[in-house]
N, C-alpha and C positions, 0 to 999 in steps of 0.2 A: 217603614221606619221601625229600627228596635226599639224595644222598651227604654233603654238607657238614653237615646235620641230624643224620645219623646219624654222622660224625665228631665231633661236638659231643659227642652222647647218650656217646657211648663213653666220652670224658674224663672226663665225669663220673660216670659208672656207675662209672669204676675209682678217682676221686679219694674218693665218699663211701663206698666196701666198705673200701677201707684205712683213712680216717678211723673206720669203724666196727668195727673190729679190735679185741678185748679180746687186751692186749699181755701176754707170759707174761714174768715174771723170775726172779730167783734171790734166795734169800736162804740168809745164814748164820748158826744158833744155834751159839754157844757154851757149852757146856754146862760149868761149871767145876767144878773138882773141891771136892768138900764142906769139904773141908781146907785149902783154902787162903784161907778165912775167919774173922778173928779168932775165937776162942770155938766155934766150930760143931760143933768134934770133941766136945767135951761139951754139945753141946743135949742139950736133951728130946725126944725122938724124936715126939711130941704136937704140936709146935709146925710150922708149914705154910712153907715157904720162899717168899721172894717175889720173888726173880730169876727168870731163865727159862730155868734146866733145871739139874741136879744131878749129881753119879756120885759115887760111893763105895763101896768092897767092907763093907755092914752085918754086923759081928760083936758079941755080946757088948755087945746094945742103944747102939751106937756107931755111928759112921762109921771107916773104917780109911786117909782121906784121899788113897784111891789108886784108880786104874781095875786094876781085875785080873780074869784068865782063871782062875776057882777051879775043877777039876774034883772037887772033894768034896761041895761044898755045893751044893743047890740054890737057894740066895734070899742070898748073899753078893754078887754084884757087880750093883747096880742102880742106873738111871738115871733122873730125870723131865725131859722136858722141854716146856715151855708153847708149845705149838703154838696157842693161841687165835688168833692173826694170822694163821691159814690160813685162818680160819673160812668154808668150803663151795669151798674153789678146789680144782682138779683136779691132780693130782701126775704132773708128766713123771719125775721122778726123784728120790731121796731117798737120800746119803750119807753115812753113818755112819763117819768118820774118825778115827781114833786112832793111840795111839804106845801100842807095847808095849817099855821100853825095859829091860827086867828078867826075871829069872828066865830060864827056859829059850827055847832059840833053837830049838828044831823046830817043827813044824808039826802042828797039829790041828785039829778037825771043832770045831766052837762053835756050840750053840744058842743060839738068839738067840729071849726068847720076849716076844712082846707081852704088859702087864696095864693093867689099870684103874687109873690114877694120880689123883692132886690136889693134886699137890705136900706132903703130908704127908710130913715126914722121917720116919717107923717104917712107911710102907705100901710095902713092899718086894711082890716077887713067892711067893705060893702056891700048889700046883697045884690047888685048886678055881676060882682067877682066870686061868687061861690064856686069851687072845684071839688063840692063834695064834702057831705055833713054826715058823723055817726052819734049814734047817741051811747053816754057811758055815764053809770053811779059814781058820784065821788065822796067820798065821808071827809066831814072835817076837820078841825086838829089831829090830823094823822098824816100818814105818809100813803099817797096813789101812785098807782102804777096804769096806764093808756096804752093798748093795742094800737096802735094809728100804721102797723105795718103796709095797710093799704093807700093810706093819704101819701105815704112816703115813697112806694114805687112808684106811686100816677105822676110823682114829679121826675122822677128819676128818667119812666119811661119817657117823658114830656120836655128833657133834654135840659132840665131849671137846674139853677145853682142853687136855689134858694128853695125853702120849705117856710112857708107860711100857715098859721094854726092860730085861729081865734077861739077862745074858752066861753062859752055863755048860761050859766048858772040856770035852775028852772023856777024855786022859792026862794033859796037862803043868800046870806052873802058872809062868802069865806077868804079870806084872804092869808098872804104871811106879815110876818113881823117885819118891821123898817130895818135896812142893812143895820143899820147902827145895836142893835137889841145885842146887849151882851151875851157872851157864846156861840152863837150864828155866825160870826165873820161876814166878812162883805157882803156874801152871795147869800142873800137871806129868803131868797126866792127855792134856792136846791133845785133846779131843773134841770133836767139828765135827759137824751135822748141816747138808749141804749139799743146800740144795734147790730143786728147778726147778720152778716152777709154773705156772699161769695165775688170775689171780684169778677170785673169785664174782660181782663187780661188773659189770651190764649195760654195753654199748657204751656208749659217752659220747655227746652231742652233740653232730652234726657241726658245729663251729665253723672255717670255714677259716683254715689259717691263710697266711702270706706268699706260701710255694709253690703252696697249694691258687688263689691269688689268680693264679699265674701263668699254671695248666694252664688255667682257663678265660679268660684272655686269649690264649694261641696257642691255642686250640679256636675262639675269637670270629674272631680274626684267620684261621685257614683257611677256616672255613665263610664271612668276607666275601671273600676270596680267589676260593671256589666258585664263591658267589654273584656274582660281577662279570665271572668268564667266562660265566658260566652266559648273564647278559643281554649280554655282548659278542658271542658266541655268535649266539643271538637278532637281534639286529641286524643282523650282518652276512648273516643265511640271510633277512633282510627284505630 
């Protein structure tokens, strides 16, 4: 193969591996607070929510319309949220974002334990349903940020729609402000699950497009470039 052949080959080897790239994004659930739903503090705990993720501290067959760090209870502050739009992509990263904007300002050890969700408002966390517990620092009146990148493939890998996450405090008890606290807006909870992905979806087909149009017109134009030394070359050693 001449050099100008194999210039050519090159362009293109490197124009169709990029075009066949499954390209990784980010996305962000918004998980809002139970309470800041007309009527919700008094549902039926039976009844299955159909937005896409939840938090509330569950007391007293209720919702307590707040994200809170209860170190009493074990199945009080819990979350679901609908991860079905992951369905089989691979997790660079998964953050778990909130505002502690009440209660105590120290700092303590918070288990953080995976369960088996379905968005049923009364299927809270039990320790016969554990799927796995980490332990993370959280300070508070401030804003935390949660590694849970692991809790969140095991469900992915696990085929769930739903990502269940119970919060369980070690001393203090920290919670946010009630939706209604002026400046906060509804969602006075701030729970974010930020996450990097890469989808499940094969490479696409290569379709070039304007630039890919380009690389193989300067790859044409060098290799005829080559090619016209190549036989002036020729010629002149005739």
């Amino acid at each position: 193969m001449t050099s100008a052949m194999q210039l050519a080959a090159a362009c293109v080897v490197i124009l169709f591996a990029a075009a066949g790239q499954t390209r990784a994004g980010v996305v962000t659930f918004q998980v809002n607070d139970i309470g800041s739903f007309a009527g919700y503090a008094a549902l039926n705990t039976g009844q299955t929510y159909s937005g896409t993720g939840f938090v509330g501290m569950y007391s007293n067959n209720r919702f307590a319309h707040l994200l809170g760090v209860d170190a009493q209870y074990p199945s009080r502050t819990a979350m679901q949220i609908d991860i079905s739009a992951l369905a089989g992509s691979t997790i660079t990263s998964a953050l778990l974002t909130f505002d502690l904007l009440d209660g105590s300002s120290a700092t303590q050890n918070v288990t953080v334990t995976s369960f088996t969700a379905d968005g049923n408002l009364g299927y809270f966390w039990t320790p016969p349903d554990n799927l796995g517990s980490d332990l993370f620092s959280v300070n508070g009146r401030t804003s935390n940020a949660l590694d849970i990148t692991a809790f969140l493939q095991e469900r992915i890998d696990a085929g769930a729609d739903w990502l269940g996450l119970h919060l369980q405090g070690s001393s203090t008890y920290q919670w946010t402000w009630t939706h209604n606290e002026p400046g906060y807006g509804p969602d006075a909870a701030g729970v974010r699950l930020i996450v990097d992905y890469t989808p499940a979806s094969s490479p696409p087909a290569v379709v070039p497009e304007p630039s890919a149009f380009a690389i193989f017109g300067i790859a044409a134009l060098i290799a005829g470039i080559f090619a016209w030394r190549g036989r002036r070359e020729k010629n002149q050693a005739a």
